[in-house]
N, C-alpha and C positions, 0 to 999 in steps of 0.2 A: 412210309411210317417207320418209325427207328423201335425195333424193340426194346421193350421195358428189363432193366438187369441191375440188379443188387452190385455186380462189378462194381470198385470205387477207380478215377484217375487219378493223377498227379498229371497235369500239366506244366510240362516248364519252359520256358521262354531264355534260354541264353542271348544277352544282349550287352552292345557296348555305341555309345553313343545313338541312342535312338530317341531321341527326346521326339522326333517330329511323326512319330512312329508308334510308339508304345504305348500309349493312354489308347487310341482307337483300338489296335491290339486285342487290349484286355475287354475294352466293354464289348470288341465281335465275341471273344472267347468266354463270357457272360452268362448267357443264356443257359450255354453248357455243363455248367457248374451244379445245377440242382438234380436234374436228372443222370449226369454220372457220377454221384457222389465224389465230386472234382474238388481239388486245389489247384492254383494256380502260383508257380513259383518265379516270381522273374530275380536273376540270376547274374547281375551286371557283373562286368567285368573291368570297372573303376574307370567307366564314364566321366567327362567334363563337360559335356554340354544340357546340364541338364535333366538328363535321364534319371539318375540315381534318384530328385528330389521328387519326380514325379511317380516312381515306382515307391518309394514311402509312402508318399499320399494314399494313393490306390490300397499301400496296403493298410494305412490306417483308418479307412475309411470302410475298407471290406474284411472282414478276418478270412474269407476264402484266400483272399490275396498277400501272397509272402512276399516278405523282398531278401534276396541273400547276397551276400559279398561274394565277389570269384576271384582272389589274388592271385590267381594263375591266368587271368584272363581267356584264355581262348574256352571253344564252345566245350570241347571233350571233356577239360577237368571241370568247366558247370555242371554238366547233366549228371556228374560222378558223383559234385559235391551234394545236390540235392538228392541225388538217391538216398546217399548213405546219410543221410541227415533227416530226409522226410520221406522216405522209401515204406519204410516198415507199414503196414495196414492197408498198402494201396496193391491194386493189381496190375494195373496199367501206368504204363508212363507213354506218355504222347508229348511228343516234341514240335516245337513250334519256332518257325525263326522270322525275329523281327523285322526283317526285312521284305516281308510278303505279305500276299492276301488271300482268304480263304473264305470259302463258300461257306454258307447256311448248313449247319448242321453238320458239318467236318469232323470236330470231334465225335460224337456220336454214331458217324457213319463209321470210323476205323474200329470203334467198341463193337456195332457190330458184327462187322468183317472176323472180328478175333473169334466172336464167339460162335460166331457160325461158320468156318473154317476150322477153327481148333489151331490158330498160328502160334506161333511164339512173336511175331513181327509182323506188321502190317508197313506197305510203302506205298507209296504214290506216285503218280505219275506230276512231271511238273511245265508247265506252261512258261514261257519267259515273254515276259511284255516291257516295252520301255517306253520313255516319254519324250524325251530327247533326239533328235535328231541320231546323234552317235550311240545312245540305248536302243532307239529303236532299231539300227541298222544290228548292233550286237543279238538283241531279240533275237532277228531272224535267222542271223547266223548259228544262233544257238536252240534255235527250235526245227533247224533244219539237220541233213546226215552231212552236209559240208562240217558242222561245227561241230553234232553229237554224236559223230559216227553208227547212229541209228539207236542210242541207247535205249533199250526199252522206257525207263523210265524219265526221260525227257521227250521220246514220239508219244507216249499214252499206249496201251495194250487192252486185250480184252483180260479179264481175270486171269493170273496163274498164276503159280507158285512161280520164283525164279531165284538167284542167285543173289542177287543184288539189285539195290533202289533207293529210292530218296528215304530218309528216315522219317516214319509219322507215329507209329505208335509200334511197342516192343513188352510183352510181358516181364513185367520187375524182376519174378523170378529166374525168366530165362539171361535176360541183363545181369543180375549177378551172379549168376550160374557160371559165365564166362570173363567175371573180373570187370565189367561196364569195357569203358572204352579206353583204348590205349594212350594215355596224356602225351606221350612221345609225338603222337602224330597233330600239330595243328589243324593238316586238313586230311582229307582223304581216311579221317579216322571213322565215317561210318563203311567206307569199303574195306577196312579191315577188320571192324566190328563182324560185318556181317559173314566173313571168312571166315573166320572164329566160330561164328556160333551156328554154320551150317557143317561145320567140322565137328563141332557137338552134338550135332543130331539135329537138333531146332529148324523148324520152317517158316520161309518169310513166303508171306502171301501181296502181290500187287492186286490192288484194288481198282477197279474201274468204274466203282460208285461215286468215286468224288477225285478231288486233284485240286492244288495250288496254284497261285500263280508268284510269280519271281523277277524282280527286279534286276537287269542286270548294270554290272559299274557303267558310271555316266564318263570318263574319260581313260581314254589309252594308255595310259598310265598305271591307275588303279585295275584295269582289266590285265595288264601285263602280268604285274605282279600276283595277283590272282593267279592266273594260271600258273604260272611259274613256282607259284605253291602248290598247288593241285600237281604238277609232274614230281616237284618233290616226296611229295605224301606219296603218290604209286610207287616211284623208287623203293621210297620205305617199305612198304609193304612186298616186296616182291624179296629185296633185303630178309625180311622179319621172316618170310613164309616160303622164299625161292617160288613164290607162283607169280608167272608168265602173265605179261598184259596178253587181251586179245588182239586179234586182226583190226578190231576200229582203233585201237592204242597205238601198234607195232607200227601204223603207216605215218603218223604225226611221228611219230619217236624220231625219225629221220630226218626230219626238217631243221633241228640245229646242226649236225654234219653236212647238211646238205650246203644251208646258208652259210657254214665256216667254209666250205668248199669251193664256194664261189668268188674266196678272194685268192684265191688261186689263178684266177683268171689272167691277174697281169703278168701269169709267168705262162700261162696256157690258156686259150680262150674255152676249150672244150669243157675246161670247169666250170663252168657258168652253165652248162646246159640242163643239169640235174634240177639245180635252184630256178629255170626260167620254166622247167617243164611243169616244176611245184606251183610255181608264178601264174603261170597260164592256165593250170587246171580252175585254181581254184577261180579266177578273175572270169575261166568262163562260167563254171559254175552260178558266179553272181548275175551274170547277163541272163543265163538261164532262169535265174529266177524272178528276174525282173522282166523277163517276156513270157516266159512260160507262166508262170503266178501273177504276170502283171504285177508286181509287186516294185515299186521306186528305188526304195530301198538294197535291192539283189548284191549291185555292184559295192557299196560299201558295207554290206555284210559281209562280203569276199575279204574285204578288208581284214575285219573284226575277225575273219575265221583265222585270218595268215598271223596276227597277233596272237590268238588262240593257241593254237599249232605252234609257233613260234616259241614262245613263251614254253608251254606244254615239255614241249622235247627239252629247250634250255634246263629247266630244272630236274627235269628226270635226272639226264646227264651230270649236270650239276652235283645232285646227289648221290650218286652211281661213284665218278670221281672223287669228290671229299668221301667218301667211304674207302676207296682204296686206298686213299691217304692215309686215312685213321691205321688200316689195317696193317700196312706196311711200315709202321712207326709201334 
């Protein structure tokens, strides 16, 4: 049973082409509305398929329900732009991303997590499930420590404070207490939100009352570049702050030197042993989890994880690089 609390939310929904996605969305996110003295913002970021005309709808149909323009498209300058536009009177902002699904009563569980903690931040733990053949094998890849090097908030935890996690709900005032979120960062702008605002004192609390679940990209392509943003955004961060990835970071980091390393082979064969030893681990790994877990899937999770990794390292470095550029000009 969720306790009763005068608290108000603002829920926002950053989204961009979700036409097949957002109308369900809004009516899960419904219920919640009266009891957290809620709004709901969705927050497109110049949509063509659709979305945008379905987000009017919804909102002219509900006055809980806003629709706002994002010209900066990505998620970090929506959640900014809704603060500072419909921020004022609310306590709570809980975030929501179109692309997932969420339990019965999710909002309400993170309200009361806050209030009976006393957090500044509530985070969650996130499930990854796919539909597809090449989703599902990603799934596994990414719900396992091959893909998420054991991140707390992708294995699930029991309750505790920690450093970092999926973003779900953050008190307003502590959000602008630290400036919202860095627009500089496409991705990886809640791991340096939450740098920031554990540097300010603030504490985020992982909740083990409820939890997400998350779609991951249906092709190798679209997951490439994905992560290939995601190592960009930690570069930045590490850039912005000089703080150190950890040990689950530090061992992926090495897989784009390693694979550049391997074409070295036709001048040395010994080059190749680094890139086959990476090769091997992980392709056993997927066998292991396809016999150990009984799971089909295992061996082309392997897959999915070495595009992960791959990708992952490419852009750190990537960005690491164009910075010494900048720097030395």
């Amino acid at each position: 049973m969720h306790r009763s609390t005068t608290k108000s939310s603002l829920i926002v929904v950053p989204c961009l082409n979700e036409a097949a996605h957002i109308e369900a969305l809004v009516e899960k996110m419904r219920p919640s509305l009266e009891p957290l003295h809620a709004k709901i913002v969705i927050a497109d970021g110049g949509s063509t398929d659709g979305t945008r005309e379905i987000a009017r709808r919804l909102a002219a149909e509900d006055e809980r329900v806003l629709f706002l323009d994002n010209p900066k498209r990505i998620q970090s300058a929506a959640v900014n732009q809704v603060v500072a536009e419909f921020g004022s009177g609310f306590d709570f902002l809980i975030r929501i991303d179109a692309h997932a699904s969420y339990p019965d009563g999710y909002c309400e569980t993170l309200v009361d997590e806050a209030v009976a903690t006393g957090a500044d931040s509530v985070v969650v733990a996130m499930e990854t499930v796919g539909l597809s053949t090449f989703q599902k094998a990603t799934a596994v890849a990414q719900n396992s420590k091959l893909g998420n090097g054991g991140s707390k908030h992708r294995t699930g935890a029991a309750g505790e404070w920690v450093d970092h996690g999926h973003h779900a709900l953050m008190r307003i005032a502590a959000f602008e207490a630290i400036g919202g979120y860095d627009e500089a960062f496409s991705h990886n702008e809640d791991a340096e939100f939450d740098y920031r605002l554990r540097r300010a004192g603030f504490r985020i609390w992982m909740t083990d009352r409820t939890s997400m679940v998350y779609y991951p990209r249906t092709r190798i392509g679209s997951l490439f570049r994905q992560y290939f943003a995601y190592g960009r955004g930690r570069a930045k961060n590490f850039l912005k702050h000089r703080a150190m990835p950890g040990l689950r970071q530090m061992l992926p980091l090495a897989v784009a030197p390693v694979a550049l390393g391997a074409l070295l082979a036709i001048v040395d064969w010994t080059a190749i042993i680094p890139f086959g030893v990476w090769t091997a681990a992980c392709l056993s790994y997927g066998v292991w989890i396809a016999l150990g877990q009984r799971n089909p899937y295992g061996p082309l999770a392997a897959v999915s994880a070495m595009i992960m990794h791959l990708a992952w390292s490419a852009g750190f470095w990537r960005e690491l690089l164009a910075f010494r550029k900048r720097a030395m000009r």
